[in-house]
PADO-186645 format. One record per residue (C-alpha): residue number from 1; x, y, z. Coordinates in Angstrom, 3 decimals, always signed. Layout:
<rokes>
  num         X         Y         Z
  NUM         X         Y         Z
...
</rokes>
This chain:
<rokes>
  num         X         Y         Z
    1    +0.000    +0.000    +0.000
    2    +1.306    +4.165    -0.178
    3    +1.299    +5.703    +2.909
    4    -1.365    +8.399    +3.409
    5    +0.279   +11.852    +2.666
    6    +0.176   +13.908    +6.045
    7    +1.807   +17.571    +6.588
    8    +3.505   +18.692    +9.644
    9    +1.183   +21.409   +11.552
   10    +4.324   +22.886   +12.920
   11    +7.193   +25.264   +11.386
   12    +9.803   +23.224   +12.044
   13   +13.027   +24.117   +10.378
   14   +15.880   +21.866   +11.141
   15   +19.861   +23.166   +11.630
   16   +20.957   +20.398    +9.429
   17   +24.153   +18.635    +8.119
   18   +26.956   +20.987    +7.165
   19   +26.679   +20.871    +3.377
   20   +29.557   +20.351    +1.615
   21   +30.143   +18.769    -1.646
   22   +32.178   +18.450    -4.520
   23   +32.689   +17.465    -8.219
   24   +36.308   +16.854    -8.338
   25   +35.799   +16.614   -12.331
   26   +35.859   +20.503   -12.037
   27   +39.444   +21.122   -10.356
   28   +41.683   +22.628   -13.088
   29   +44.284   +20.452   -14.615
   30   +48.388   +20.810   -14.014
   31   +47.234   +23.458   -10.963
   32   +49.954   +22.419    -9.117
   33   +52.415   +23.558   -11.879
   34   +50.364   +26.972   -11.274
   35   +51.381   +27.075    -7.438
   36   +54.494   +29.115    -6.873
   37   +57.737   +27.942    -4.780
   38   +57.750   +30.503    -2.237
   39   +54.469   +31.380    -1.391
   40   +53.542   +33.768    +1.550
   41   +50.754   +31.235    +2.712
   42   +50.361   +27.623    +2.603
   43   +46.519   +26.859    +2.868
   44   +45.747   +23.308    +4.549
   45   +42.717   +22.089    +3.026
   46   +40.473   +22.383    +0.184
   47   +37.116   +22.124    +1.650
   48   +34.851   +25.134    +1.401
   49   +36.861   +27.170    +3.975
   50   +40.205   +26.600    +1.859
   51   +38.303   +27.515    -0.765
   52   +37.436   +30.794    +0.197
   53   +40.407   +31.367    +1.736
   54   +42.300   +30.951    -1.454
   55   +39.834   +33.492    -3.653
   56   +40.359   +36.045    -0.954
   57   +44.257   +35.819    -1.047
   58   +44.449   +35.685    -5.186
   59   +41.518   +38.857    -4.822
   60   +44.510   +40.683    -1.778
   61   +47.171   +39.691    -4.519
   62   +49.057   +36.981    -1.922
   63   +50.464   +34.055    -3.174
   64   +49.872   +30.833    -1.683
   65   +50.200   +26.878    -2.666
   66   +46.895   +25.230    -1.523
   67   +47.274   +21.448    -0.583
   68   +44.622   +18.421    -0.246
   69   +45.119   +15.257    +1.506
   70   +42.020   +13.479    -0.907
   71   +41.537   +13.249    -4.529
   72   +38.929   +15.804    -4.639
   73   +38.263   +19.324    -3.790
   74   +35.166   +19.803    -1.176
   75   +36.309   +18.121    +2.007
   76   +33.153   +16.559    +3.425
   77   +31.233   +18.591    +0.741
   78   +30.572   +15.960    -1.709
   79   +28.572   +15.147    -4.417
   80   +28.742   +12.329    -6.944
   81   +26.556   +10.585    -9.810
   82   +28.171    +7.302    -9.995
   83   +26.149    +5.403    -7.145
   84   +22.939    +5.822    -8.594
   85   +22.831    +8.086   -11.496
   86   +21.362   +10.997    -9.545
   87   +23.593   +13.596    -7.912
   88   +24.032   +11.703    -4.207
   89   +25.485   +14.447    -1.550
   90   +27.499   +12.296    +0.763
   91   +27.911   +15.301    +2.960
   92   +26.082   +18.203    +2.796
   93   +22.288   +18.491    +1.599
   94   +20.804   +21.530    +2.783
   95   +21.388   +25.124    +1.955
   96   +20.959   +27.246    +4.726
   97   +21.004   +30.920    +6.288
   98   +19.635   +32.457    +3.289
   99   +21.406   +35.773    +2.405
  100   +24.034   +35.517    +4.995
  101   +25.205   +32.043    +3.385
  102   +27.604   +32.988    +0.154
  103   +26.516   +29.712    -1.460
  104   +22.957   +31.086    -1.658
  105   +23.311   +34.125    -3.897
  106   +25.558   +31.647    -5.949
  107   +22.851   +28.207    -6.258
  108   +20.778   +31.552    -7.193
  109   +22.751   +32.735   -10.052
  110   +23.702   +29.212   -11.108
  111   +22.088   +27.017   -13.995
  112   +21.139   +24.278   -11.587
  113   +17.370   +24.493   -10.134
  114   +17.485   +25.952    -6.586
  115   +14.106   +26.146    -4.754
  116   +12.895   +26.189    -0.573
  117   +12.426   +22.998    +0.872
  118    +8.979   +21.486    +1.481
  119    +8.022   +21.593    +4.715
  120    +6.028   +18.091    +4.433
  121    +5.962   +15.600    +6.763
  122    +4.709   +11.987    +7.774
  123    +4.930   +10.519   +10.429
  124    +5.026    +7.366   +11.753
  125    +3.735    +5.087   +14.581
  126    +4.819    +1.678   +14.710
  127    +3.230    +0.091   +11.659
  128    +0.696    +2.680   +10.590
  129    +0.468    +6.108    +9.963
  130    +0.396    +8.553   +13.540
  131    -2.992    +9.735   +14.191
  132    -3.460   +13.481   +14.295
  133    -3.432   +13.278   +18.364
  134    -0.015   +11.642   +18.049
  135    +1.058   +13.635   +15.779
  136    +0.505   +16.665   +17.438
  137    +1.674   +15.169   +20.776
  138    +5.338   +14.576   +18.830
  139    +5.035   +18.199   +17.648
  140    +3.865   +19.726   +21.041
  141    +6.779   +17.523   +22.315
  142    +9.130   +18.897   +20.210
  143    +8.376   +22.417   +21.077
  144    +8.299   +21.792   +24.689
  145   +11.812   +20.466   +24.211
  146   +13.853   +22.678   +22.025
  147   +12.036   +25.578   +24.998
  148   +14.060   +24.013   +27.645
  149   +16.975   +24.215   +25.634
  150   +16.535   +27.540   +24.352
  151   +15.552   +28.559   +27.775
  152   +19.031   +27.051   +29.211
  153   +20.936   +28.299   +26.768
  154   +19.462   +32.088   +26.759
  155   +20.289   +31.792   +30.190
  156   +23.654   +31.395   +29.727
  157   +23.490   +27.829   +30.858
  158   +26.113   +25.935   +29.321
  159   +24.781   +22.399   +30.250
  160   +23.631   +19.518   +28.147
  161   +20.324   +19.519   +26.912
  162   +19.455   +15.776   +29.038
  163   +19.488   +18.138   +32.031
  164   +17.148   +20.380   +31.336
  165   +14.307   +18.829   +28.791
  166   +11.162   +17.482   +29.890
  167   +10.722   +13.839   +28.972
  168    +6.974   +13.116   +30.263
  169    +5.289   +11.383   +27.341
  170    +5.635    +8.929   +24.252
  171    +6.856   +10.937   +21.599
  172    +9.868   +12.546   +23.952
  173   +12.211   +10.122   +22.794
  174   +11.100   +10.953   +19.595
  175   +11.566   +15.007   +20.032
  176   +14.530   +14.164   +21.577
  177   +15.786   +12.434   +18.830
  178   +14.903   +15.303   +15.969
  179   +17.024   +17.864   +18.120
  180   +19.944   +15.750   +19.500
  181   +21.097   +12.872   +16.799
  182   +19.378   +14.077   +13.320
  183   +19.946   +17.589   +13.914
  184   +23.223   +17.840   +15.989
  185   +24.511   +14.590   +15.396
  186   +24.936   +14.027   +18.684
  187   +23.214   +12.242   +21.761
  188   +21.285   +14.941   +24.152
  189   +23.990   +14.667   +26.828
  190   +26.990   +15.569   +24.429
  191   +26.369   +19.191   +23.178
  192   +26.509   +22.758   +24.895
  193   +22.370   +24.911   +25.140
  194   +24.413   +27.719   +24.931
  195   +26.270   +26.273   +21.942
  196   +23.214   +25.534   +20.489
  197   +21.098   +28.506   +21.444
  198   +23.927   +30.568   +19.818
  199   +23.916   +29.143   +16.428
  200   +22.081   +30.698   +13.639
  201   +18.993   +28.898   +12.348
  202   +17.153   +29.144    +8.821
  203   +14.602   +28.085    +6.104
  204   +16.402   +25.174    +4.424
  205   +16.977   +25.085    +0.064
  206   +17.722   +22.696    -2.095
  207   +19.961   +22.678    -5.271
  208   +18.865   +19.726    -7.434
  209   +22.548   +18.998    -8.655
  210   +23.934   +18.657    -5.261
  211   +25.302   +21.118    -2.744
  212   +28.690   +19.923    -3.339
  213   +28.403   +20.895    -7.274
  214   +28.484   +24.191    -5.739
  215   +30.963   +23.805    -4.420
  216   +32.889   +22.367    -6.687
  217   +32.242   +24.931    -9.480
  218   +33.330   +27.494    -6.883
  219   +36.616   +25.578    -6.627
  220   +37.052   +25.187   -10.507
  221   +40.508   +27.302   -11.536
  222   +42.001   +27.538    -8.487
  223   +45.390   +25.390    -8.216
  224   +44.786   +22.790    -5.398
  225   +47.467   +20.171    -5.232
  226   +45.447   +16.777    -4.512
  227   +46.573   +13.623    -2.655
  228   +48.448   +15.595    -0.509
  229   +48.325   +15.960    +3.034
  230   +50.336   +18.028    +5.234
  231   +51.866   +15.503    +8.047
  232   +53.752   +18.361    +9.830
  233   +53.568   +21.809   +10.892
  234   +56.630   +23.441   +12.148
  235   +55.923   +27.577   +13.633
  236   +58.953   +27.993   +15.442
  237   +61.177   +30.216   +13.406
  238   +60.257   +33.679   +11.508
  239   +58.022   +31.777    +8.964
  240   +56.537   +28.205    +8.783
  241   +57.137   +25.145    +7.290
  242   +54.648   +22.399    +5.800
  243   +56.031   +18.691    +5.412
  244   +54.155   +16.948    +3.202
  245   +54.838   +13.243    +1.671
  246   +56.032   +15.634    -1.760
  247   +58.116   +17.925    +0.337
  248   +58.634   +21.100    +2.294
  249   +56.572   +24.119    +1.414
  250   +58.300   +27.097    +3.581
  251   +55.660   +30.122    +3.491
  252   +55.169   +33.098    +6.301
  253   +52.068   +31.581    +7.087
  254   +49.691   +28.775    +7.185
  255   +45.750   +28.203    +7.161
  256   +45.010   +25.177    +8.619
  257   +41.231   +24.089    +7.797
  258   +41.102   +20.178    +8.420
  259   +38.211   +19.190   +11.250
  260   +38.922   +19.839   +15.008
  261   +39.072   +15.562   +15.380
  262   +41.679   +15.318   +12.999
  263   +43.648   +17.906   +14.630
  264   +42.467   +16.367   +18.157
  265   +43.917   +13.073   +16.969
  266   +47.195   +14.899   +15.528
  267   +47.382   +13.263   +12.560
  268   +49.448   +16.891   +11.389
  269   +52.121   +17.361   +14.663
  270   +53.295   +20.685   +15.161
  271   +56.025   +21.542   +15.556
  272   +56.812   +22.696   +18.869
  273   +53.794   +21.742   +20.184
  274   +50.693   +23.940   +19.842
  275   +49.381   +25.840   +23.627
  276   +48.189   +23.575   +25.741
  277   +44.396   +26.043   +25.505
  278   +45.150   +25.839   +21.832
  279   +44.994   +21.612   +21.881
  280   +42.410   +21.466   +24.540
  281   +40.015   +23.243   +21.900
  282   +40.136   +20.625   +19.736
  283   +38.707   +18.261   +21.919
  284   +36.303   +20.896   +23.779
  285   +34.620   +21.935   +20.161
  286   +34.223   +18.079   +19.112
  287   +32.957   +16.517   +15.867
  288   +29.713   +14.845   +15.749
  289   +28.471   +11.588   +13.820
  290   +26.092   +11.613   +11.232
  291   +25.269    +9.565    +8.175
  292   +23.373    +9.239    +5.132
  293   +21.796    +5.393    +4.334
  294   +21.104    +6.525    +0.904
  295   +17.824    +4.127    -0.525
  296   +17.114    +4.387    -3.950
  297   +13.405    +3.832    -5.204
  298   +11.483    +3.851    -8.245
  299    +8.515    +5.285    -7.184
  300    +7.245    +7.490    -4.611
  301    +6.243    +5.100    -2.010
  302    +5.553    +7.759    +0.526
  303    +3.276    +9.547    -1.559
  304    +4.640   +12.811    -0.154
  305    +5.835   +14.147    -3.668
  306    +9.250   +15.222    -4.114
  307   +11.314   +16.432    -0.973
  308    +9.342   +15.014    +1.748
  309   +10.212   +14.215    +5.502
  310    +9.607   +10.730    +7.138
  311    +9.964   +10.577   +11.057
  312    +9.196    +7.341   +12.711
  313    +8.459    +6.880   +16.562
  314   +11.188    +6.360   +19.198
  315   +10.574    +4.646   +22.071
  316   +13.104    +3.049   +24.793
  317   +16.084    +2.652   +21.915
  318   +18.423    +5.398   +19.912
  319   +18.152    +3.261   +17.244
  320   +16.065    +5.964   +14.526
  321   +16.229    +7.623   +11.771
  322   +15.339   +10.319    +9.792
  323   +14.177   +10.601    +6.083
  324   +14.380   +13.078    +3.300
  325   +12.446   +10.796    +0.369
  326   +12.483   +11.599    -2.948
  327   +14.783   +14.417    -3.062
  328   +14.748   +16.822    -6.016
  329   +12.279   +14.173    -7.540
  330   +15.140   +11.694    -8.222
  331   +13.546    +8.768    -6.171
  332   +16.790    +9.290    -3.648
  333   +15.983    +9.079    +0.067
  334   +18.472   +10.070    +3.059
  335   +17.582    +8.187    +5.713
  336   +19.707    +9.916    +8.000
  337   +21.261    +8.391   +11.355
  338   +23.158   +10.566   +13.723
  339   +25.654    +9.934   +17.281
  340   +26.129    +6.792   +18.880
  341   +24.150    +4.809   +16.567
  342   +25.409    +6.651   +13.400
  343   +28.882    +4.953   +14.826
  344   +27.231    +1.557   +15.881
  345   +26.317    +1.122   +12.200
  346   +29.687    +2.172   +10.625
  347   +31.017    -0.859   +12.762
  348   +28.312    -2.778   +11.805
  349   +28.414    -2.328    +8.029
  350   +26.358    -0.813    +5.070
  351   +24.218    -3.870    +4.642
  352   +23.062    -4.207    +8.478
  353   +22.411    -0.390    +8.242
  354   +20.256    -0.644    +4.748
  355   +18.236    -3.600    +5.772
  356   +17.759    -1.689    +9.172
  357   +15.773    +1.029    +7.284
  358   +13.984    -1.664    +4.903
  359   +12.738    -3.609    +8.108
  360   +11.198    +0.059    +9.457
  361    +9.819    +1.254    +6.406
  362    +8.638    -2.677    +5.804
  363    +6.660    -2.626    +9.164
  364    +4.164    +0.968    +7.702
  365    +4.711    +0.268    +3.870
  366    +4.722    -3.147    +3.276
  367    +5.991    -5.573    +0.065
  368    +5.924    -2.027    -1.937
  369    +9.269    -1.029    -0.233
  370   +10.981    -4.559    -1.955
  371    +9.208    -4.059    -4.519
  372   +10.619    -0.394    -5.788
  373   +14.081    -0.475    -3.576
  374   +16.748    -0.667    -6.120
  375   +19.945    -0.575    -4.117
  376   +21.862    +1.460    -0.931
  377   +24.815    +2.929    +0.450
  378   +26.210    +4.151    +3.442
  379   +28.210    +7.353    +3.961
  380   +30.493    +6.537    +7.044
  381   +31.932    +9.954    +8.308
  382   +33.218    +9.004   +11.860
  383   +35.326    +6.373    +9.924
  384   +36.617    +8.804    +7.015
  385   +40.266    +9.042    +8.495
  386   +40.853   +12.780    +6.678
  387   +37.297   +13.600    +8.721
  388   +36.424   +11.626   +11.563
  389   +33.079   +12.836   +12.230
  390   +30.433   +14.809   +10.039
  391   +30.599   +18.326   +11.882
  392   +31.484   +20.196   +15.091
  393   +29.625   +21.458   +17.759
  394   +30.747   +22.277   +21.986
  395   +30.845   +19.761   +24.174
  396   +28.799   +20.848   +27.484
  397   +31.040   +23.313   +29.395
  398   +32.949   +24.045   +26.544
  399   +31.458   +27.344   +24.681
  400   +33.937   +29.386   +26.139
  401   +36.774   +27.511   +24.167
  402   +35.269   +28.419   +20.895
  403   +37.211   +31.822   +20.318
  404   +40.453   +29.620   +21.750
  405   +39.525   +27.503   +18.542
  406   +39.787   +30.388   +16.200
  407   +42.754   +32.267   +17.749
  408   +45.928   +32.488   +15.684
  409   +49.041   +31.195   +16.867
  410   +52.384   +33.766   +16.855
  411   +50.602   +35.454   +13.864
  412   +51.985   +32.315   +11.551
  413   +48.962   +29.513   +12.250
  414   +45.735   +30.206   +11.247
  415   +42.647   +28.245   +11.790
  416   +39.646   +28.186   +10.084
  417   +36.577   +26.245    +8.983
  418   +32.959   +25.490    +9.659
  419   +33.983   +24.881   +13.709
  420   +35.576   +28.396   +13.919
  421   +32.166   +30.366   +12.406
  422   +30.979   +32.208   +15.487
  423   +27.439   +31.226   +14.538
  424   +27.338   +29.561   +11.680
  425   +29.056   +26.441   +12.544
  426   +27.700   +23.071   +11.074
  427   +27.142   +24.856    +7.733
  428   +28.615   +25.225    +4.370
  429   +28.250   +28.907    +4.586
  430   +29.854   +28.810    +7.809
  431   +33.187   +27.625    +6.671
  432   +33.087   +29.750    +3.455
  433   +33.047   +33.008    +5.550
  434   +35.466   +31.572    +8.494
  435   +37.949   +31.157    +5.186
  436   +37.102   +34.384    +4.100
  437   +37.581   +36.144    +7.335
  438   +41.022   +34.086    +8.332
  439   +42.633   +35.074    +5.160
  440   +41.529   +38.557    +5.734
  441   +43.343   +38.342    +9.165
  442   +46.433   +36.758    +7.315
  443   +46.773   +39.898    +5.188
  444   +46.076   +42.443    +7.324
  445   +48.706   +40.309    +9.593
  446   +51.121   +40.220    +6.938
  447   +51.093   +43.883    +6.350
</rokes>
């Protein structure tokens, strides 16, 4: 049978996955040729933050050499057509904060079809549809939740959420779940209320060729040098040095743009070592986990048109997700999974994760979900070693060590990226204006 098409009575707009994404069919040919041998930056990363960063130094007129441990510009902005034929973001999906988001005015001016999400939703109980008194319990639930953590954090409360929310009924697991693991990818007892009271929320958009094709295209011209990662960092003397398995690169200074768990888990040593405030950050401002399973169908077996959301009830496990169907119309559903059992199903495997979904959508849907499922995958973030988690967010008690994060260090190290945004965090816009900014800082620094 379809499922009953149902919409939300509530305005819920969701602070979603940092979208990134790439096409690395766009990065210019021979661009490391293009790089010159004594540059006065060396920029560490070529997700959307390096990105930026590099257009604002070629814009000042400072020359850099821009380096990239993967094969591909976009970091954990990606988007690719090879799984299914549709663009598939692995990363990123949604485009958010409107005019404030750079990425925004440019999905606007692009080719590619760029339109508000739907705010549609169904819900589900068990094996059947929610009635309208559930569903407006979940909502009402929801409401009553975020309030307690909005209420914490505007009260400069910088506590996890699991202290403060109410958790009185049958859908609080549920509301629990659509704040804490789909939307912060994190359980309730991990993040900061004031971290997340502090953040900037928006209406969601959609580009139909992938958020990371916007990136990409952003990216095309510039000359990244791929495959190659910078192993060590080295600030002690007048300028800084880069090893990397091709060489040294000796610049004045360096923008380092790589996630806060891959420089919690020094995979880049520095050199001496970094201030001991400096490292603690990195841990304090910690990556969450969030994944897509990825289903593709060939029909609409939701019957909620293109773009719609499918939420099905919690009760005394973690073990949910979340559901964008149809997206863009391409018969492409994110059923997305977030903290501890985003990482339980990494260790578990893509095929215990996609017949996880099957057996929940099975339970409302019936055969029809067999019927039209024509294959899955499973983005795994937490394992990615050049990631290790999807995107960053304070740990509780640690909102004071997010300007720490962002601090240079002896006016040589820069950091920058969607963890160092004041407000944006999480977001693709976020690291494109925390580039933009930190090379603005270099060049001011650098006279």
């Amino acid at each position: 049978m379809l499922i009953t098409r149902r919409r939300s009575k509530t305005g819920m707009s969701r602070r979603t996955f940092l979208s990134l994404s790439t096409a690395s069919a766009l990065m210019a040919r021979g661009a490391q040729a293009q790089s010159p041998t004594n540059p006065d930056v060396v920029i560490v990363g070529a997700g959307a933050a390096g990105i930026a960063a590099a257009h604002e130094l070629r814009a000042q007129g400072i020359s850099y050499v821009h380096i990239e441990a993967s094969d591909h510009v976009g970091g954990r902005a990606y988007t690719e057509t090879s799984t299914f034929g549709v663009p598939y973001d692995h990363g990123a999906h949604w485009v958010q904060n409107g005019a404030r988001n750079p990425y925004f005015k440019r999905a606007q001016d692009s080719s590619h079809r760029f339109y508000k999400a739907p705010e549609e939703y169904l819900v589900l109980a068990g094996d059947q549809v929610a009635t309208d008194a559930e569903e407006t319990q979940l909502w009402t639930s929801y409401d009553d939740v975020a309030r307690a953590i909005g209420t914490a954090g505007r009260g400069g409360q910088d506590v996890a959420p699991s202290t403060v929310i109410p958790m009185d009924n049958a859908w609080s697991e549920t509301a629990a779940f659509l704040i804490g693991p789909w939307e912060m990818g994190k359980e309730m007892d991990n993040f900061s209320c004031l971290d997340w009271w502090n953040s900037a929320d928006s209406v969601d958009y959609y580009c139909d060729a992938g958020y990371g094709r916007l990136v990409a295209e952003r990216a095309a011209g510039l000359p990244v040098t791929l495959n190659t990662p910078a192993t060590t960092i080295r600030w002690g003397g007048p300028g800084i040095e880069v090893e990397t398995p091709n060489g040294t690169i000796r610049a004045k200074a360096v923008i380092v743009t790589v996630s806060t768990a891959i420089l919690a888990e020094e995979s880049i040593a520095f050199e001496p070592a970094l201030p001991v405030d400096k490292q603690e950050s990195f841990f304090a401002i910690e990556m969450g986990d969030y994944n897509h399973i990825a289903m593709m169908f060939d029909a609409d077996i939701f019957n909620l048109g293109q773009d719609g959301y499918v939420v099905h009830q919690v009760k005394d496990s973690h073990e949910a997700f979340g559901a964008l169907t149809n997206a863009s119309g391409s018969g492409l559903a994110y059923c997305d999974v977030g903290g501890e059992f985003a990482q339980e199903l990494e260790g578990a495997g893509e095929d215990v994760a996609i017949d996880f979904v099957l057996g929940v959508l099975r339970n409302a849907i019936g055969s029809d979900v067999d019927k039209h499922f024509k294959g899955g995958a499973m983005t795994t973030w937490r394992l990615n070693p050049l990631t290790r988690g999807c995107y960053a967010s304070a740990a509780p008690g640690a909102y004071k060590m997010r300007p720490v994060l962002r601090a240079p260090v002896a006016d040589r190290v820069f950091f920058a990226g969607e963890a160092c945004h004041q407000d944006m965090w999480a977001t693709v816009g976020g690291a494109d204006l925390s580039g933009r900014d930190t090379a603005r800082e270099v060049v001011k620094t650098l006279g």
